[in-house]
Backbone as XML, in Angstrom:
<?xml version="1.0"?>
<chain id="A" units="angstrom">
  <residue number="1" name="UNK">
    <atom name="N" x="0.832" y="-1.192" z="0.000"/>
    <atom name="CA" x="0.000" y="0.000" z="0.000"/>
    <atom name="C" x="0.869" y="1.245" z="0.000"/>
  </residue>
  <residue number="2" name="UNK">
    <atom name="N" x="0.149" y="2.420" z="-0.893"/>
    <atom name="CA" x="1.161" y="3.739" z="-0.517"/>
    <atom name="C" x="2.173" y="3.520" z="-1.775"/>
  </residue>
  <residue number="3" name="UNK">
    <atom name="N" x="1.792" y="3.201" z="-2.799"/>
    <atom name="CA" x="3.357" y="3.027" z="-3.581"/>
    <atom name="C" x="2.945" y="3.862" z="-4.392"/>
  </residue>
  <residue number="4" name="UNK">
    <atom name="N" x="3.728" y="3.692" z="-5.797"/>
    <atom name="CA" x="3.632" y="5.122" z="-6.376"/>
    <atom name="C" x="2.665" y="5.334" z="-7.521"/>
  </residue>
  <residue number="5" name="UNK">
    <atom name="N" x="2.353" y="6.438" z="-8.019"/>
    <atom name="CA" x="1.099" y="7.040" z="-8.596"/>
    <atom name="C" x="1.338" y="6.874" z="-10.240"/>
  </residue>
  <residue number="6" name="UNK">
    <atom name="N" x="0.299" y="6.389" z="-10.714"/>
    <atom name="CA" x="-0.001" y="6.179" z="-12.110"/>
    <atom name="C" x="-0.837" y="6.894" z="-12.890"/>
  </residue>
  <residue number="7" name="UNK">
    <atom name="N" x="-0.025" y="6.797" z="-14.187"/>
    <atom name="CA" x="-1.257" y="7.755" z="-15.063"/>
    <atom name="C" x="-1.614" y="6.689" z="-16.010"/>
  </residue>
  <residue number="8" name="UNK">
    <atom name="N" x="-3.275" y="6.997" z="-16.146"/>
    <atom name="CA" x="-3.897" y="5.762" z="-17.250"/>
    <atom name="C" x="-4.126" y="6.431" z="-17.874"/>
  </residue>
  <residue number="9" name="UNK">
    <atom name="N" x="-3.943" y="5.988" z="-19.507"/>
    <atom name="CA" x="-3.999" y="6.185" z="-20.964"/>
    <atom name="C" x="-4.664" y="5.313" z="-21.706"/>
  </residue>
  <residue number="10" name="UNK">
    <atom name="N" x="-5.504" y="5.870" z="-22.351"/>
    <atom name="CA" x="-6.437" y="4.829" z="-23.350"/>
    <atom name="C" x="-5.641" y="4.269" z="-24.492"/>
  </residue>
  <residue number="11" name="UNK">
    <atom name="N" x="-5.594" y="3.285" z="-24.854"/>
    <atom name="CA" x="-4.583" y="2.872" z="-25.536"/>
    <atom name="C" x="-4.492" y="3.159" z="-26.848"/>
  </residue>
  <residue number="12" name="UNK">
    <atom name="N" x="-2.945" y="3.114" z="-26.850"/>
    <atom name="CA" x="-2.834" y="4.100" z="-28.231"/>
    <atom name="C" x="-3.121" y="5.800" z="-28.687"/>
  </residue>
  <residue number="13" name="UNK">
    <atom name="N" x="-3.555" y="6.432" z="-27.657"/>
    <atom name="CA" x="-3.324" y="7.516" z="-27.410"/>
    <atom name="C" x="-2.495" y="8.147" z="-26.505"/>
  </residue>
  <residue number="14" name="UNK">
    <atom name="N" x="-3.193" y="9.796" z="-26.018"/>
    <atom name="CA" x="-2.738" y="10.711" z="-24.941"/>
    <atom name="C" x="-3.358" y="10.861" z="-24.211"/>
  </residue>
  <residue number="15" name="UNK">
    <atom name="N" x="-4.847" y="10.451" z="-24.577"/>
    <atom name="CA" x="-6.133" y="10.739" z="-23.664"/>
    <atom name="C" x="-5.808" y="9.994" z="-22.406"/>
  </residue>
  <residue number="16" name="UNK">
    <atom name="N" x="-6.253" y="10.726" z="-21.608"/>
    <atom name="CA" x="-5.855" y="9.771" z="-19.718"/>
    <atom name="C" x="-7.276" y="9.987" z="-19.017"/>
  </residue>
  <residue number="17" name="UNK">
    <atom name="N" x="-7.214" y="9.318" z="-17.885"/>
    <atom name="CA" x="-8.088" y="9.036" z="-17.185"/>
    <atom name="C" x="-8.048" y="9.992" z="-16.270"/>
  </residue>
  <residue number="18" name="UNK">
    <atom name="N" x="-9.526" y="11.085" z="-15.576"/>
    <atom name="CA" x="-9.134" y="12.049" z="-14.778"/>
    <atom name="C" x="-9.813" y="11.709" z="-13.625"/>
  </residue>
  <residue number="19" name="UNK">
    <atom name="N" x="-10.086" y="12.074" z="-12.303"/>
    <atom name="CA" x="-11.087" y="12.229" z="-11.433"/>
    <atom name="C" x="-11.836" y="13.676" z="-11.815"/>
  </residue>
  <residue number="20" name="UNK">
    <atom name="N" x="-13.063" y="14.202" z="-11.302"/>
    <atom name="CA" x="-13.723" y="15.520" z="-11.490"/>
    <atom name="C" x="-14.049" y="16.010" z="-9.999"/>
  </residue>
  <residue number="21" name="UNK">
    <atom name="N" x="-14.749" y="17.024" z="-10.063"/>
    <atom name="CA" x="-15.010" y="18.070" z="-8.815"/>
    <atom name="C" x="-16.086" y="17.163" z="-8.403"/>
  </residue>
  <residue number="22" name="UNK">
    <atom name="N" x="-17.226" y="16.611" z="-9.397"/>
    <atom name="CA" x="-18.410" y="15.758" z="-9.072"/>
    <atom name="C" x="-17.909" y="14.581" z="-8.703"/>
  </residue>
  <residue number="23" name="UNK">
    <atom name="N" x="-17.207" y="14.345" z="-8.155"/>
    <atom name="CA" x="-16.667" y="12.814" z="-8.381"/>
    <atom name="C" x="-17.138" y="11.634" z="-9.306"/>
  </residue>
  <residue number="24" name="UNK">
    <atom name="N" x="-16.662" y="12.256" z="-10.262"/>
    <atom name="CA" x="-16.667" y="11.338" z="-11.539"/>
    <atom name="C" x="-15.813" y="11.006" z="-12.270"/>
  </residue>
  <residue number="25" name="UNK">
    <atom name="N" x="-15.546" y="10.387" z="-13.555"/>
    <atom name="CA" x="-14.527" y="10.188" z="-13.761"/>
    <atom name="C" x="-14.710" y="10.851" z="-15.352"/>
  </residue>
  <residue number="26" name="UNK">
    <atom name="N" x="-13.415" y="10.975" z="-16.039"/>
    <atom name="CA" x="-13.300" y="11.642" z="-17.413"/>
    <atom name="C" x="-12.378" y="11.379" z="-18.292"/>
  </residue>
  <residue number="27" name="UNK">
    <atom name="N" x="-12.506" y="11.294" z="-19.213"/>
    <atom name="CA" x="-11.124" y="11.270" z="-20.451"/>
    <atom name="C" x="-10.983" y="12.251" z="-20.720"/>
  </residue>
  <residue number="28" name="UNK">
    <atom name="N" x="-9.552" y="13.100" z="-20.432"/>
    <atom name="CA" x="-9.115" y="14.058" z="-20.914"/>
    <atom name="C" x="-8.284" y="14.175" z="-22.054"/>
  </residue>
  <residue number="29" name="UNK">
    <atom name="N" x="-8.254" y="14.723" z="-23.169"/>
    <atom name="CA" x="-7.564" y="14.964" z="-24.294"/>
    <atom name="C" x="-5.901" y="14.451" z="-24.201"/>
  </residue>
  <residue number="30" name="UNK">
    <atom name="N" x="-5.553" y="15.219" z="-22.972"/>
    <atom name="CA" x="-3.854" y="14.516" z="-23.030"/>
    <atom name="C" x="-3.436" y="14.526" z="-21.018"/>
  </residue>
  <residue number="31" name="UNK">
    <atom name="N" x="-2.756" y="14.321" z="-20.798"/>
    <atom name="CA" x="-1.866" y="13.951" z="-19.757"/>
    <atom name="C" x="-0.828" y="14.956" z="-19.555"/>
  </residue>
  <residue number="32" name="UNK">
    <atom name="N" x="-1.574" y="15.713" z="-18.552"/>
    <atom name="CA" x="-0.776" y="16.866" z="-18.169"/>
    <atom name="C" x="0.009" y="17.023" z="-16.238"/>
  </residue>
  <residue number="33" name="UNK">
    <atom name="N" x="-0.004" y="15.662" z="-15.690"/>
    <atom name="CA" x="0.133" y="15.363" z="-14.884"/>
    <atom name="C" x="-0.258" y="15.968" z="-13.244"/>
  </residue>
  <residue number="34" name="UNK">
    <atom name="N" x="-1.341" y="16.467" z="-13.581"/>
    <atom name="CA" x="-2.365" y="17.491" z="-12.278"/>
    <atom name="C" x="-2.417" y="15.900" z="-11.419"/>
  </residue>
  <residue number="35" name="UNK">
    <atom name="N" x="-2.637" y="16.223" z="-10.200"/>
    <atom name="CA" x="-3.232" y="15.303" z="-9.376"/>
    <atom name="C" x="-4.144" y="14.316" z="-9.642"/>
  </residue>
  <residue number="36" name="UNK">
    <atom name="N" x="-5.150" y="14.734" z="-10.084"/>
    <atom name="CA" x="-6.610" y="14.537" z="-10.208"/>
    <atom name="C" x="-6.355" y="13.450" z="-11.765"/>
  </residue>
  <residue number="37" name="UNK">
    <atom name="N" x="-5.277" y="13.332" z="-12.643"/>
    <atom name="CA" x="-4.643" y="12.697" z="-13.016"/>
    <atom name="C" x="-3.446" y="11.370" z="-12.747"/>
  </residue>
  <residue number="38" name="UNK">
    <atom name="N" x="-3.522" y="11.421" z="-11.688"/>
    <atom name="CA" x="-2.888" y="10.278" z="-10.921"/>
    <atom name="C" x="-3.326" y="9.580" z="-10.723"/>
  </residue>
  <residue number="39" name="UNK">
    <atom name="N" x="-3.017" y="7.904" z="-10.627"/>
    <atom name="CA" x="-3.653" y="7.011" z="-9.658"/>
    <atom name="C" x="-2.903" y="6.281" z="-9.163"/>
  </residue>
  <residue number="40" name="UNK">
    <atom name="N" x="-3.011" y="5.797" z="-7.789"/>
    <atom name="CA" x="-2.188" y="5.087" z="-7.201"/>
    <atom name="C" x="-3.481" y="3.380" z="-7.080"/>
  </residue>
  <residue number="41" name="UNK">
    <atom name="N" x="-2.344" y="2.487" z="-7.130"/>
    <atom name="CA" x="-3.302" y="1.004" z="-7.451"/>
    <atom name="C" x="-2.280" y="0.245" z="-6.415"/>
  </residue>
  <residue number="42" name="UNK">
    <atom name="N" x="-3.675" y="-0.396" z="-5.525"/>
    <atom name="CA" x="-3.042" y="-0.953" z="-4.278"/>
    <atom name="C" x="-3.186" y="-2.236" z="-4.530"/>
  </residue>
  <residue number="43" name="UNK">
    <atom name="N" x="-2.378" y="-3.448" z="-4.669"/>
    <atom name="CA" x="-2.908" y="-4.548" z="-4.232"/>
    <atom name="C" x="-3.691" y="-5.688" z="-3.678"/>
  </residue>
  <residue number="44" name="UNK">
    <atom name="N" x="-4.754" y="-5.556" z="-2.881"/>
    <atom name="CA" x="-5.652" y="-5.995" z="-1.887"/>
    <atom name="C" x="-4.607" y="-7.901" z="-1.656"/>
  </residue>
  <residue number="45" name="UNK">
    <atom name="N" x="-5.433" y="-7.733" z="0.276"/>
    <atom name="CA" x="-5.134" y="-9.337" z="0.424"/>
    <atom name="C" x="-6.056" y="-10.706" z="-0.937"/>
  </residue>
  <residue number="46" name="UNK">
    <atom name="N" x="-7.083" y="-10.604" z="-1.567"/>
    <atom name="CA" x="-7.686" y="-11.113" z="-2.166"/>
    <atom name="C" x="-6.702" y="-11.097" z="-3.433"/>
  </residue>
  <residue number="47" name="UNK">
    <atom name="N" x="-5.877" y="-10.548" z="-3.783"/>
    <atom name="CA" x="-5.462" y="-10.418" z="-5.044"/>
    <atom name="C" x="-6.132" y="-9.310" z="-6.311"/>
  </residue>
  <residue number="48" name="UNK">
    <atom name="N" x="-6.939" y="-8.863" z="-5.553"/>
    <atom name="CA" x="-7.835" y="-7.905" z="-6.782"/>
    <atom name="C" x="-6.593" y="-6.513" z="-6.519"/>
  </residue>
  <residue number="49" name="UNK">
    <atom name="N" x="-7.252" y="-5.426" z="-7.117"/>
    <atom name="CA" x="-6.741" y="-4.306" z="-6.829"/>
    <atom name="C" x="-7.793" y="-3.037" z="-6.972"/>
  </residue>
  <residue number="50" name="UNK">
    <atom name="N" x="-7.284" y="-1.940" z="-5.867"/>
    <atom name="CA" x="-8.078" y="-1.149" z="-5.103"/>
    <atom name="C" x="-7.353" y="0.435" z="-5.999"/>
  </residue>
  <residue number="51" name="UNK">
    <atom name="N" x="-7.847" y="0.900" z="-6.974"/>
    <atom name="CA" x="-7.598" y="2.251" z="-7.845"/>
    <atom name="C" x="-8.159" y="3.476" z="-7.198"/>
  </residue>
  <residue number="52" name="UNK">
    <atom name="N" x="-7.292" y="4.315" z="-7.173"/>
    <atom name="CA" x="-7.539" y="5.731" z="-6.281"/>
    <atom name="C" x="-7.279" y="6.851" z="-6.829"/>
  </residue>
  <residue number="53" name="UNK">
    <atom name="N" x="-7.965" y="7.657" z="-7.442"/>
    <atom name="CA" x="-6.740" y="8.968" z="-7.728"/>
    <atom name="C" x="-6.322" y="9.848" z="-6.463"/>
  </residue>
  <residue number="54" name="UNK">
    <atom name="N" x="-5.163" y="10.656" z="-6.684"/>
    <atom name="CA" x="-4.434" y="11.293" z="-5.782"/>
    <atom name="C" x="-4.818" y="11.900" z="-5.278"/>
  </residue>
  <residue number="55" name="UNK">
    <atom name="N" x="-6.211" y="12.672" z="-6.551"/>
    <atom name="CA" x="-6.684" y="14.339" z="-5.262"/>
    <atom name="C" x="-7.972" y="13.918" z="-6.176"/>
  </residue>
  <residue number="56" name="UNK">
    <atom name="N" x="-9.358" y="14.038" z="-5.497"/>
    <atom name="CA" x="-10.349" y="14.625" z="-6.250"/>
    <atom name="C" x="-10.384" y="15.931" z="-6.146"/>
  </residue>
  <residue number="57" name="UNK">
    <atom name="N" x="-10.603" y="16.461" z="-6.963"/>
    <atom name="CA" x="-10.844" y="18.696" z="-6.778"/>
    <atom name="C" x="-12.280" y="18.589" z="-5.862"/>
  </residue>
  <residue number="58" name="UNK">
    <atom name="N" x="-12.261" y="19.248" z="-4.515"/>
    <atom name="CA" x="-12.901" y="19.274" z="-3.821"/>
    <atom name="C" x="-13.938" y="18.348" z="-3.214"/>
  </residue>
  <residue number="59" name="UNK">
    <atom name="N" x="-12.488" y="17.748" z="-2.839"/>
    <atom name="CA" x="-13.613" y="16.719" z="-1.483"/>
    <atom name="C" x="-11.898" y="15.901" z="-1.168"/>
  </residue>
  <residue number="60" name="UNK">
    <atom name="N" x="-12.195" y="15.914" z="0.122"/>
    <atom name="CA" x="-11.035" y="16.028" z="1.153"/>
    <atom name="C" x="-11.341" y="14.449" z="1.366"/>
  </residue>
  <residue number="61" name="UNK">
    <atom name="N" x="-12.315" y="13.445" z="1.402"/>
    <atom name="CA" x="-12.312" y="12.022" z="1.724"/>
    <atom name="C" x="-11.946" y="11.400" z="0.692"/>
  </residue>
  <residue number="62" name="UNK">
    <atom name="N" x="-11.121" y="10.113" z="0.919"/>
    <atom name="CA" x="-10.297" y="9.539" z="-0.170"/>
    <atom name="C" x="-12.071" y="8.647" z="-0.958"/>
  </residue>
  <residue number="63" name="UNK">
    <atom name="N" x="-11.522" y="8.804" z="-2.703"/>
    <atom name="CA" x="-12.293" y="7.697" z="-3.170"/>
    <atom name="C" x="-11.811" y="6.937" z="-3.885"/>
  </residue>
  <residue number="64" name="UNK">
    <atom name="N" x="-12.574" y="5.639" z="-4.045"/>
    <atom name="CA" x="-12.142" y="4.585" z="-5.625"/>
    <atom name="C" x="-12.974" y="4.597" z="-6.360"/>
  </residue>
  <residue number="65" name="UNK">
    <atom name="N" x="-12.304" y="4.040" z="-7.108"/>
    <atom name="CA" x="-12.970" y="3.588" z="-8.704"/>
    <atom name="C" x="-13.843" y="2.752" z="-8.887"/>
  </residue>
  <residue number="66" name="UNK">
    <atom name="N" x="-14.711" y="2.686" z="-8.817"/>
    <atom name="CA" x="-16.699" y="2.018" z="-8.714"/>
    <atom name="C" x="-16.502" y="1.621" z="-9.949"/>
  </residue>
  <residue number="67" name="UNK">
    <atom name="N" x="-17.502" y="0.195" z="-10.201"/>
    <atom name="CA" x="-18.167" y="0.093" z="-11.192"/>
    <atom name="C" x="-19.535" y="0.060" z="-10.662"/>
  </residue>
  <residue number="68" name="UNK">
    <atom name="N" x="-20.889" y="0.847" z="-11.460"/>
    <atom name="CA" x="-22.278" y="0.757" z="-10.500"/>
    <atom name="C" x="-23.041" y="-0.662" z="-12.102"/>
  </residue>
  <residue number="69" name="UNK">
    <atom name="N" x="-22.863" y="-1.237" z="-11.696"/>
    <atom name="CA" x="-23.527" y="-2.464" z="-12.421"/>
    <atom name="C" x="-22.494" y="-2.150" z="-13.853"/>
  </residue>
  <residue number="70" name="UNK">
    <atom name="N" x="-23.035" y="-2.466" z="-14.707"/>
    <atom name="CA" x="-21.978" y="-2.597" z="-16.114"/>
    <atom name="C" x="-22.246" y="-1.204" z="-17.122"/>
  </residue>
  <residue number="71" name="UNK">
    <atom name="N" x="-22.374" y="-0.043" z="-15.773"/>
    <atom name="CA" x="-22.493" y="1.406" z="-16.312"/>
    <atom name="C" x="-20.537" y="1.779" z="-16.357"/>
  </residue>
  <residue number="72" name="UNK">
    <atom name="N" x="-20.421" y="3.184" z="-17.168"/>
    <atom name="CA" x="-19.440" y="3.479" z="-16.642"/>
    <atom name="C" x="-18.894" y="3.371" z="-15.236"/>
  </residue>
  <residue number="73" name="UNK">
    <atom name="N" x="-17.456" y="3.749" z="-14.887"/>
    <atom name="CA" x="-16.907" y="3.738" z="-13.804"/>
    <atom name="C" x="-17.170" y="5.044" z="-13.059"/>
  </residue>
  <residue number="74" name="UNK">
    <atom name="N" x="-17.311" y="4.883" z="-11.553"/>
    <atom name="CA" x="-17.440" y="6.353" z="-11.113"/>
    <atom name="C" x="-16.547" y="6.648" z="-10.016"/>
  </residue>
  <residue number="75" name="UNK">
    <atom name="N" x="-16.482" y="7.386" z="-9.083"/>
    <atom name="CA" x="-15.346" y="7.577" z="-7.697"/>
    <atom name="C" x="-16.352" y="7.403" z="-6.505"/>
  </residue>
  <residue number="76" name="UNK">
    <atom name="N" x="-16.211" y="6.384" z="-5.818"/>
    <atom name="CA" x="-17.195" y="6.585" z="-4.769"/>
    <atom name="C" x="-16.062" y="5.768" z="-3.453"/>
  </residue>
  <residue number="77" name="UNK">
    <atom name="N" x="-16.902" y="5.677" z="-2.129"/>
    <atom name="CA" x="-15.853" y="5.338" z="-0.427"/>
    <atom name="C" x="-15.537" y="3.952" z="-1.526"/>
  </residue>
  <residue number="78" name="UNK">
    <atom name="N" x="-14.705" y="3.626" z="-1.254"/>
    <atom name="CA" x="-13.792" y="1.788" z="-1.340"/>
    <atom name="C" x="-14.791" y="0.781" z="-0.101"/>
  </residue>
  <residue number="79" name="UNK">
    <atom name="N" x="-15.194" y="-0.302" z="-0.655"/>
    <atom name="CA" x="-15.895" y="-0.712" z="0.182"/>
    <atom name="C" x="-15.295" y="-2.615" z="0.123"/>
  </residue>
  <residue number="80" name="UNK">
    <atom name="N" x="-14.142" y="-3.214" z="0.663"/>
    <atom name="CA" x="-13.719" y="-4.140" z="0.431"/>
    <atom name="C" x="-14.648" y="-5.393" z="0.374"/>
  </residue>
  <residue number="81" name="UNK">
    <atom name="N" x="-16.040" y="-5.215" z="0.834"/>
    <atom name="CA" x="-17.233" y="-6.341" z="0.893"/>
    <atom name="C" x="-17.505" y="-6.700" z="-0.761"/>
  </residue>
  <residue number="82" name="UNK">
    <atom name="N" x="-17.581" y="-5.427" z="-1.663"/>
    <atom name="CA" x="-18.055" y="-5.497" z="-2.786"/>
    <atom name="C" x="-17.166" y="-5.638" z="-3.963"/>
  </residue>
  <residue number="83" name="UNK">
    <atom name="N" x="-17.652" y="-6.136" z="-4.697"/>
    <atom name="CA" x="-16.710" y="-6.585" z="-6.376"/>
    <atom name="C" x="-16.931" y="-5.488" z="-7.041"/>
  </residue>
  <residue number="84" name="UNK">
    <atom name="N" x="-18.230" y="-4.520" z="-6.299"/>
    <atom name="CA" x="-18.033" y="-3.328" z="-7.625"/>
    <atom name="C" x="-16.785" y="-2.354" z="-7.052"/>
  </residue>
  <residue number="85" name="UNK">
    <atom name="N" x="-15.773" y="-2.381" z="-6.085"/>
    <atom name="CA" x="-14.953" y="-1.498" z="-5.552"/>
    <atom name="C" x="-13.526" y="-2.025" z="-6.075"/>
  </residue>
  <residue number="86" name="UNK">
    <atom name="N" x="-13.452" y="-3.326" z="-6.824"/>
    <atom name="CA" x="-12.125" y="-4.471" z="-6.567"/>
    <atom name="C" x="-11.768" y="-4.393" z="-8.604"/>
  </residue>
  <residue number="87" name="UNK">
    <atom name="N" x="-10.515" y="-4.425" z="-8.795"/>
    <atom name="CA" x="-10.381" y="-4.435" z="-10.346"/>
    <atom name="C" x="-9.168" y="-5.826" z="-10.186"/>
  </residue>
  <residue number="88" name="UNK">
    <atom name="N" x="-9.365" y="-6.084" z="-11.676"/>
    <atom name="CA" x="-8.115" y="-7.094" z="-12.167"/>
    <atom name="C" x="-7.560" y="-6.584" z="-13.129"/>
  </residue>
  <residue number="89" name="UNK">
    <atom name="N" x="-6.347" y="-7.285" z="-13.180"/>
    <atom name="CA" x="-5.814" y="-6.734" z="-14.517"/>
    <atom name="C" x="-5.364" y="-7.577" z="-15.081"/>
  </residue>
  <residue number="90" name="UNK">
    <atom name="N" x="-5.490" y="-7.554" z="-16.951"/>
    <atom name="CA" x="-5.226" y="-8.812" z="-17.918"/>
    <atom name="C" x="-4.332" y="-8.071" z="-18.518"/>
  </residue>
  <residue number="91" name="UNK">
    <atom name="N" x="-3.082" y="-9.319" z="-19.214"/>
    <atom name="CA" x="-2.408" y="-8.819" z="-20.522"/>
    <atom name="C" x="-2.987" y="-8.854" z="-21.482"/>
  </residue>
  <residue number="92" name="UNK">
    <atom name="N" x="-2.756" y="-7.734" z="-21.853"/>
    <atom name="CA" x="-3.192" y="-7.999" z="-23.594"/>
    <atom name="C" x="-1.824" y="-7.491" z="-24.585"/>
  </residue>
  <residue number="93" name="UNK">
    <atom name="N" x="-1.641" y="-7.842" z="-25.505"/>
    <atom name="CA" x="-0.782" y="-7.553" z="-26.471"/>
    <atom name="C" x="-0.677" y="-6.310" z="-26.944"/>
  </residue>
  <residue number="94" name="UNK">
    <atom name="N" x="0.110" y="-5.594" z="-26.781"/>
    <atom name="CA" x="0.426" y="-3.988" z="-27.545"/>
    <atom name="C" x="-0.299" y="-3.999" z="-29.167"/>
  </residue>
  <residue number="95" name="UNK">
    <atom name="N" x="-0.891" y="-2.680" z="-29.069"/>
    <atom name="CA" x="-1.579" y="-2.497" z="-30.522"/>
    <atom name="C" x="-0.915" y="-2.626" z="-31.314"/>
  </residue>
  <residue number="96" name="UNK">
    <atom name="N" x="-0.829" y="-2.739" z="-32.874"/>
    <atom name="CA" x="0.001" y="-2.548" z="-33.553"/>
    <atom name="C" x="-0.637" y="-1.401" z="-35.117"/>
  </residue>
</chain>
């Protein structure tokens, strides 16, 4: 836990992944490395992993990365009971 902060990129672009003031989430055009552009990705004991950005713009309680049923992703409390709070991650092969 606590390790260091990542920026996500849609693949094959610049576009990155942002947090918002609403706590939501956004694709921004490019990666300009603001906070709210960061994410730090924790491990969990289960093996899943727990995605955070660094700062939401106004709101001082930490959030994660939700899925609310098979809608987009949103920022809401981390709730370790639920699978909509927990991510995996697969290889896939670089675009070409």
């Amino acid at each position: 836990l606590g390790g260091p902060y990542y920026k996500i990129l849609i693949a094959g672009t610049e576009r990155a992944l942002a947090a918002t003031a609403d706590a939501e989430v956004q694709v921004v055009s490019a990666f300009t490395g603001t906070d709210e552009q960061l994410w730090r990705i924790d491990q969990l004991t289960d093996g899943s992993f727990r995605i955070m950005p660094k700062k939401v713009p106004g709101h001082s309680e930490p959030l994660a990365l939700v899925s609310m049923g098979d809608c987009t992703p949103t920022l809401a409390e981390f709730n370790f009971s639920s699978d909509n709070s927990k991510w995996y991650f697969r290889h896939f092969e670089p675009l070409k």
